[in-house]
C-alpha positions as CSV (number, residue, x, y, z in Angstrom):
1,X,-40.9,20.2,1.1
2,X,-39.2,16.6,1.6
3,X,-36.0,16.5,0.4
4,X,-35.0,13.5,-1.8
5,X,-31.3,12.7,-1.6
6,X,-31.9,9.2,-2.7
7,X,-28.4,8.3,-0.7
8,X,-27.8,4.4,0.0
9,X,-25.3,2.9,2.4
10,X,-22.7,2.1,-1.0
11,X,-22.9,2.5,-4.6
12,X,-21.5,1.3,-7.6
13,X,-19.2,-0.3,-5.4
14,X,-18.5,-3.3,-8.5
15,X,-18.7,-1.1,-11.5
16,X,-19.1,-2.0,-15.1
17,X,-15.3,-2.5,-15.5
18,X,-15.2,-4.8,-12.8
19,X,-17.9,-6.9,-14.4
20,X,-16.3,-6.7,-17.8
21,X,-13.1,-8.1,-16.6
22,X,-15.0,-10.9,-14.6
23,X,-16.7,-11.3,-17.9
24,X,-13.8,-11.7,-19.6
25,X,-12.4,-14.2,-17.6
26,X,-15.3,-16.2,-17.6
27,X,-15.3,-16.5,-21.6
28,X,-12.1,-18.5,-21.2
29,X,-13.9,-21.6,-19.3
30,X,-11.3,-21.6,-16.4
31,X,-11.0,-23.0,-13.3
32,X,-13.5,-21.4,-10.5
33,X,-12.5,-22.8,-7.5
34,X,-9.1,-21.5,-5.5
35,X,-6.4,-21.3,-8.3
36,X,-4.0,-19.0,-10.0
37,X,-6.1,-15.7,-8.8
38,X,-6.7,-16.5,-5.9
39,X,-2.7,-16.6,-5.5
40,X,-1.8,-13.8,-7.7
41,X,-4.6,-11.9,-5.5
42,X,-3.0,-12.8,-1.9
43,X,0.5,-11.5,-3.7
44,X,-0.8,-8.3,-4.8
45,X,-2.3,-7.9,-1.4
46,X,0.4,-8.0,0.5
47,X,2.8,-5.8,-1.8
48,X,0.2,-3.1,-1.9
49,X,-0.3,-3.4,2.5
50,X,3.3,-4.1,3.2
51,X,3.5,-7.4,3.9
52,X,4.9,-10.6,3.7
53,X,2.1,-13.3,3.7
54,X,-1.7,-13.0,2.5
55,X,-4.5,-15.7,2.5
56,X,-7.5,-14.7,0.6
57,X,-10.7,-16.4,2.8
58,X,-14.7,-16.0,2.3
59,X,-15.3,-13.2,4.5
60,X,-13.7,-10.6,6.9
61,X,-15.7,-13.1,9.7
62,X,-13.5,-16.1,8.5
63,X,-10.2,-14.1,8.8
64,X,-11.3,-13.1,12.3
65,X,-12.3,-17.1,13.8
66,X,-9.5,-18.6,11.8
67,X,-6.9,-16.1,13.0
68,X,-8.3,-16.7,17.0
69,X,-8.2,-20.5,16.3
70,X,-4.4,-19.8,14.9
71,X,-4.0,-17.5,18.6
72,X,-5.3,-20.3,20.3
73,X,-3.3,-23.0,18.8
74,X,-0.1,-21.5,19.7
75,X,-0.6,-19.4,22.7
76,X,-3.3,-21.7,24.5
77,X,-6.0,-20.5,26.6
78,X,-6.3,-17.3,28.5
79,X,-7.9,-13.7,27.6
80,X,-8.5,-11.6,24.7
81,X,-8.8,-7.8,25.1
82,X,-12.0,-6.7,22.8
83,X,-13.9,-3.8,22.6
84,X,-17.9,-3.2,22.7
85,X,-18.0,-1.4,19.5
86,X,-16.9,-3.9,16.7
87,X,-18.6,-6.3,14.0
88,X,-19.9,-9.6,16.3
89,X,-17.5,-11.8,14.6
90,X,-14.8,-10.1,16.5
91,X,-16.4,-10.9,20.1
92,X,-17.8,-14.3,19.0
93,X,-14.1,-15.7,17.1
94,X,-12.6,-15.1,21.0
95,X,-15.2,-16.9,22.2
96,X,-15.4,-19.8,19.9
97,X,-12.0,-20.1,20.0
98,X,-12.0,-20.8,23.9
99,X,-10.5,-17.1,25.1
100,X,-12.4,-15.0,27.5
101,X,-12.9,-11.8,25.8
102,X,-12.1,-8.7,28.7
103,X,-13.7,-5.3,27.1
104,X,-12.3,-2.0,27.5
105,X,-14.6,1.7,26.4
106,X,-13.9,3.4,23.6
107,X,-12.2,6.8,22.6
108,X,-14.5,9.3,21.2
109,X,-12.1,11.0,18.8
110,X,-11.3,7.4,17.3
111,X,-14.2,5.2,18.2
112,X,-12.0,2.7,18.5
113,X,-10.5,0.9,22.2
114,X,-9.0,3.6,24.6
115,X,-5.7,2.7,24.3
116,X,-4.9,3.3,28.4
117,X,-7.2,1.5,29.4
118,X,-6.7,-1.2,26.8
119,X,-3.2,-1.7,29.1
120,X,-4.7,-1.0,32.5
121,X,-6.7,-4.9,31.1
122,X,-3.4,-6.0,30.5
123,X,-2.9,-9.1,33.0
124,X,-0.7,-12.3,32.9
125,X,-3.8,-14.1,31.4
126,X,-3.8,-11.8,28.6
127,X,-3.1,-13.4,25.1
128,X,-3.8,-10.8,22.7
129,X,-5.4,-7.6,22.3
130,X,-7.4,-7.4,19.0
131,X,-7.8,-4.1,18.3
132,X,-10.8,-2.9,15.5
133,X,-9.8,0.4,13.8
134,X,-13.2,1.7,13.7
135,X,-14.7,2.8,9.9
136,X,-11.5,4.5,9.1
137,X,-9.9,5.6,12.2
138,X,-6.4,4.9,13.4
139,X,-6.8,2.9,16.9
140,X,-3.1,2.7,17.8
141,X,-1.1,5.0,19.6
142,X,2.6,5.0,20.3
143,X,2.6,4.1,23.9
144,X,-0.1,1.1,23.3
145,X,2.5,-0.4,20.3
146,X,5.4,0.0,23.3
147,X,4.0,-1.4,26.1
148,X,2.7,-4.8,23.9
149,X,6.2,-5.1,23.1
150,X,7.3,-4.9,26.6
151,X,5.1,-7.9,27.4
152,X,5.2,-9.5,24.6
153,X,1.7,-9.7,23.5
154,X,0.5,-10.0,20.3
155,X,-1.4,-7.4,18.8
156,X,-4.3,-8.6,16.0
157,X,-5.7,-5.5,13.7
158,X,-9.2,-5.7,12.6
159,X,-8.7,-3.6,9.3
160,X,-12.1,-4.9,8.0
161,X,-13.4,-0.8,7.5
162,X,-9.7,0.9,7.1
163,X,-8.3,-0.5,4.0
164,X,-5.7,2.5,3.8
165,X,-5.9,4.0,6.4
166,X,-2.3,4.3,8.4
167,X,-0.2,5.3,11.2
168,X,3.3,6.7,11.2
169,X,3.1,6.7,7.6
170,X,2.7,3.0,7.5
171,X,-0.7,1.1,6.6
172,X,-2.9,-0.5,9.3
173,X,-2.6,-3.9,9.3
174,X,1.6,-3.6,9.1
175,X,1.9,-3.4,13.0
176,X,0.1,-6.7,14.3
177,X,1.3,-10.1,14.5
178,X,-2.3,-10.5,12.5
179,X,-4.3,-8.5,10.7
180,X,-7.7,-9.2,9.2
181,X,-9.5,-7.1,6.5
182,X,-13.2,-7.3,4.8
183,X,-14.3,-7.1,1.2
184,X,-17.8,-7.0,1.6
185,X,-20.0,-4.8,-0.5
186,X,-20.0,-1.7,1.6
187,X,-16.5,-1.4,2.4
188,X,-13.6,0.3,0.7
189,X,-13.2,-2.2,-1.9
190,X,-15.6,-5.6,-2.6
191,X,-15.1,-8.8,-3.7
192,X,-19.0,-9.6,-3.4
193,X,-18.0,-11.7,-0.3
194,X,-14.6,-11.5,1.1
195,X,-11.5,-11.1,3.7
196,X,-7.9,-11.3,3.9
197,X,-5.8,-12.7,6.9
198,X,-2.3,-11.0,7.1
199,X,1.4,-11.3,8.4
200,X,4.9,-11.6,8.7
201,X,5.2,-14.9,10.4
202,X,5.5,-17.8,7.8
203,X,4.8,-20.2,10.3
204,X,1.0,-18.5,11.3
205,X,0.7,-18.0,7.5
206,X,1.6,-21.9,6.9
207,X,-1.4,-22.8,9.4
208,X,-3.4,-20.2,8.5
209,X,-3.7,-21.7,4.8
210,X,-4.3,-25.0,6.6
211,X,-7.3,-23.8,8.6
212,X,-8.7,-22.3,5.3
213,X,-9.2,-25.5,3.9
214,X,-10.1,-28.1,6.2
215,X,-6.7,-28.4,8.2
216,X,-5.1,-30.0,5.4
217,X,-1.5,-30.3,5.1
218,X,-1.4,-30.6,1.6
219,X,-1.8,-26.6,1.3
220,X,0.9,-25.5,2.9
221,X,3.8,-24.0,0.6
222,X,6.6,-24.6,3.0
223,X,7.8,-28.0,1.4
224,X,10.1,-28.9,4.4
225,X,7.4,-27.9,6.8
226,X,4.8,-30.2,4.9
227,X,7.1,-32.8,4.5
228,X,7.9,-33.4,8.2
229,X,4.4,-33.5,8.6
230,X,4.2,-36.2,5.9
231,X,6.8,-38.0,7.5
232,X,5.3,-37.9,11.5
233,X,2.2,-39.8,9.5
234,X,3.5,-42.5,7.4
235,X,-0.1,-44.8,7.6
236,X,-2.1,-41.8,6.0
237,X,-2.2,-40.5,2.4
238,X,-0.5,-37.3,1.9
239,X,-3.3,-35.9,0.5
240,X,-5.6,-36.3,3.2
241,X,-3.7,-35.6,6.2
242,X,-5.7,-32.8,8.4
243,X,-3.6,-31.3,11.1
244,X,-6.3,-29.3,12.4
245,X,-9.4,-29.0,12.8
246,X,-10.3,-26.4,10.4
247,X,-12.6,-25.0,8.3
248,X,-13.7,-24.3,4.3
249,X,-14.0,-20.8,4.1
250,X,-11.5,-20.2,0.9
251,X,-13.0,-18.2,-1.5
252,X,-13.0,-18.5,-5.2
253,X,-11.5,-17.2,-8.5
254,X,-14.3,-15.0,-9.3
255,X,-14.1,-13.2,-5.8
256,X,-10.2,-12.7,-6.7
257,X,-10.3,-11.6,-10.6
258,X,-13.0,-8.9,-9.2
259,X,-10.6,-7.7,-6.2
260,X,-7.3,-7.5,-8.2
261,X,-9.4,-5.0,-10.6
262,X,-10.6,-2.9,-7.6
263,X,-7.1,-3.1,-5.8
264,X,-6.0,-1.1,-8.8
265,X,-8.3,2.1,-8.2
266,X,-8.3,1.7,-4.3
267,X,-6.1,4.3,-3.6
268,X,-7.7,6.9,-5.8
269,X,-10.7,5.8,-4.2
270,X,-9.6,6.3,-1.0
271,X,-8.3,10.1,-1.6
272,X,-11.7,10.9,-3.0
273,X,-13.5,9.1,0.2
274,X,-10.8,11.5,2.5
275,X,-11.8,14.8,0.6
276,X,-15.5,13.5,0.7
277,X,-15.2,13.0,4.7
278,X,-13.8,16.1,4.8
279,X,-16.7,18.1,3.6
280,X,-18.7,17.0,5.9
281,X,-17.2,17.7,8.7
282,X,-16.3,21.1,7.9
283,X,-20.0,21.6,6.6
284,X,-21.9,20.0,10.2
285,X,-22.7,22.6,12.8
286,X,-20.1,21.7,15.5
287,X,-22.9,22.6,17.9
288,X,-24.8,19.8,17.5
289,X,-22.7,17.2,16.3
290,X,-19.2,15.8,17.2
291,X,-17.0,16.9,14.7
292,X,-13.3,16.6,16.3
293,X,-12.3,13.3,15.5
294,X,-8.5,11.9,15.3
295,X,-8.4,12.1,11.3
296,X,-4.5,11.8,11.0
297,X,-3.8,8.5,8.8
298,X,-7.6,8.3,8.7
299,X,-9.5,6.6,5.9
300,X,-13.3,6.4,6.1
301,X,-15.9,4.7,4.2
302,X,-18.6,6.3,6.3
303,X,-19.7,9.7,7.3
304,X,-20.0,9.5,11.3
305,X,-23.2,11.8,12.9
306,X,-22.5,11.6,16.4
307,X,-24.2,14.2,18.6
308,X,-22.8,15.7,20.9
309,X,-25.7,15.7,23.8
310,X,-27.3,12.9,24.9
311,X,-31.3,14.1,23.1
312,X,-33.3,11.2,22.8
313,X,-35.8,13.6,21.3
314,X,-33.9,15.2,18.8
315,X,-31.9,11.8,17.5
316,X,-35.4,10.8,16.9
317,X,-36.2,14.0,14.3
318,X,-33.0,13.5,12.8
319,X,-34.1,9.4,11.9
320,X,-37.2,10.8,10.7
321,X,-35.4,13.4,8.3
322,X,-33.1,11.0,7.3
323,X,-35.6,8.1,6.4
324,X,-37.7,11.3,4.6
325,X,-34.7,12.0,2.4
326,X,-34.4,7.9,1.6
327,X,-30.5,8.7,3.4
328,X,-30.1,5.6,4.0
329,X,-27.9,5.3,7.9
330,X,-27.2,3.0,10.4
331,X,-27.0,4.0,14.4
332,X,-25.0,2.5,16.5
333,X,-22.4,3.2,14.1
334,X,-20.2,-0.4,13.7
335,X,-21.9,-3.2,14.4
336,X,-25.3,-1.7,15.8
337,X,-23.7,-0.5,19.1
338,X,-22.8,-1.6,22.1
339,X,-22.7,-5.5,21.6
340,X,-22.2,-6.2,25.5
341,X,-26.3,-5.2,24.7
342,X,-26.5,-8.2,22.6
343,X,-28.2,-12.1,23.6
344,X,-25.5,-14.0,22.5
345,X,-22.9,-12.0,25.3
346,X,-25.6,-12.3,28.3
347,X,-24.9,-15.7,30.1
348,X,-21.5,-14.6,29.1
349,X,-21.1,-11.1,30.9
350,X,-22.6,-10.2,34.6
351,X,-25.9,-8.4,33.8
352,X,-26.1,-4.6,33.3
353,X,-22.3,-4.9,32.2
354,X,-23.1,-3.0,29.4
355,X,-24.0,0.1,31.8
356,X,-20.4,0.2,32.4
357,X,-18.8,1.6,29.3
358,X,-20.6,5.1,28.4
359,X,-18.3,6.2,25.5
360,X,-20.0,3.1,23.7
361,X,-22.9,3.9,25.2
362,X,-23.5,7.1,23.8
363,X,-22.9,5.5,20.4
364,X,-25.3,2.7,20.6
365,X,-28.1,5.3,21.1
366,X,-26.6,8.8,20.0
367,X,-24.0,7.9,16.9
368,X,-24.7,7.1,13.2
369,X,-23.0,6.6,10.3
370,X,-24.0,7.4,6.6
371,X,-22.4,6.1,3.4
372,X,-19.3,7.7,1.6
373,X,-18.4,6.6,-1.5
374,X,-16.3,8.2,-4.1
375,X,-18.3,9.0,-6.7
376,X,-20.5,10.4,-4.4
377,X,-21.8,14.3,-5.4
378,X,-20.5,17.6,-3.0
379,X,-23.5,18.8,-3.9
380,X,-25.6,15.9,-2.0
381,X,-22.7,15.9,0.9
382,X,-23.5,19.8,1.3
383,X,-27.5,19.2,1.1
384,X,-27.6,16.7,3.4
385,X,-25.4,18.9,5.6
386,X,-27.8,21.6,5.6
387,X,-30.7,19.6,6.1
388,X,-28.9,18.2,9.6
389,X,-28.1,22.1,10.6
390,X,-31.1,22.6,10.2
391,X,-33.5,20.0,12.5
């Protein structure tokens, strides 16, 4: 008998409420474009994370190439330290922006960079390490955090899948010079399409806004900063005075009236995806499937099925049980696996590079992950449990 667990990637991830509010707003025939929202949304942001600056952008991909086009503008050229296991807009903003991207394996317990080795990569021609907390996990470590400061090296965050999660009881996303998160539909929270660039440093934030929307002067919010600016250009029109050049990827009113409702339930959310992670793990046989992972500060949107053994055989049974039971999954886990695998990296990287980095490796052919969302059943988390013991 097939079992039918009827189990997307996300669900009812904009709810009724979230709709009624947009709704709402929409009765009153405002503006749609970037406007009081958006702002009150980049404010709420950054009191709820921690920090002092927030610029809402179209997508988790726009924080990441703005932010590396912001790197690159005030640190010039040199390297980025990456890792294989990450959405491609992390790998392609370094290269866009100019940087050579210099990859480091992974950690099994935290699927995110391998912190040593991350500063065995370290080099004079190293400009940043942008770090990607995997799905949830904590990536940092207290020794990583130390030796950046030694060198002074900036440390960017990809928070785009650990919206709450933390470390040292502090958020991720409070410990870079950057920090970039992602609203998209299956994340932690959605604004339909979405992202957030993050900081402390008004000056990055000042630019960043800048990049946002064209490279145009007229949107910074540091008057005396603007109006030096103004006054370096006396032949050209305030208005129209680009100092870089950026992009459009702001985002609209709509997107920000829909993520200031979710931002009020995100927490909750988040306790229920913890408890719902939890299950899981306890419930998997530890035989088969890797079930010791770094969960301290953790915050997961996704169940991760990682076995433990290297079975082409039986990671084929389990995608046929899965695809039986219409459980939706992805393998590869984040980003479809090992992207030094990918086209766009291969006049880039010497050939058979990829061969090099077996953590990620063992991901790209032997890891999943499976939606968790909070209203998701412990009955179905249990079932789906025993159908994996079981193959």
């Amino acid at each position: 008998m097939i079992l039918d667990l009827n189990w997307p990637l996300m669900e009812n991830n904009i709810t009724k409420d979230d709709l009624d509010v947009l709704i709402e707003f929409l009765k009153g025939m405002p503006i749609l474009t970037q406007s009081g929202n958006v702002q009150a949304y980049e404010q709420e942001w950054s009191s709820w994370l921690g920090v002092r600056y927030s610029v809402f952008v179209n997508s988790g991909s726009s924080a990441n190439f703005i932010t590396m086009a912001v790197l690159k503008e005030l640190y010039g050229s040199g390297e980025v330290i990456v890792p294989p296991l990450a959405w491609v807009s992390d790998i392609a903003s370094v290269l866009h922006a100019g940087f050579t991207p210099v990859f480091v394996d992974i950690n099994p317990g935290t699927l995110s960079m391998d912190n040593e080795q991350v500063i065995s990569k370290i080099t004079p021609r190293t400009k940043a390490v942008f770090l990607t907390h995997v799905q949830g996990f904590n990536g940092l470590t207290r020794q990583l955090l130390k030796v950046l400061k030694e060198k002074n090296i900036p440390l960017i965050e990809d928070v785009c899948e650990a919206h709450g999660a933390t470390f040292l009881g502090a958020k991720l996303g409070t410990f870079g010079l950057v920090s970039n998160f992602s609203y998209y539909f299956a994340h932690h929270m959605s604004t339909i399409e979405g992202g957030m660039i993050c900081t402390n440093d008004e000056k990055i934030y000042q630019i960043c806004r800048m990049w946002r929307s064209h490279g145009m002067v007229r949107e910074m919010t540091n008057n005396g900063m603007k109006q030096k600016i103004i006054e370096e250009n006396p032949d050209l029109n305030p208005y129209f005075i680009f100092s870089f050049p950026g992009y459009n990827m702001r985002n609209t009113e709509i997107g920000a009236v829909i993520g200031r409702n979710q931002l009020r339930r995100l927490d909750e959310n988040n306790e229920k995806r913890k408890k719902n992670f939890d299950l899981f793990l306890r419930n998997i046989d530890p035989q088969k499937y890797r079930t010791d992972f770094k969960l301290e500060g953790s915050c997961n949107y996704a169940f991760n099925l990682i076995l433990k053994k290297a079975d082409p055989e039986f990671r084929d049974r389990i995608m046929e049980a899965l695809r039986e039971s219409r459980v939706e999954f992805r393998r590869g886990s984040a980003g479809g696996g090992n992207q030094l695998r990918q086209p766009y990296l291969k006049r880039i990287v010497p050939e058979g590079e990829y061969k090099k980095y077996p953590q990620v490796e063992h991901i790209h052919f032997y890891g999943f992950y499976i939606g968790n969302y909070p209203d998701l059943p412990e009955e179905k988390t249990l079932a789906l449990c025993d159908l994996l013991n079981h193959l």
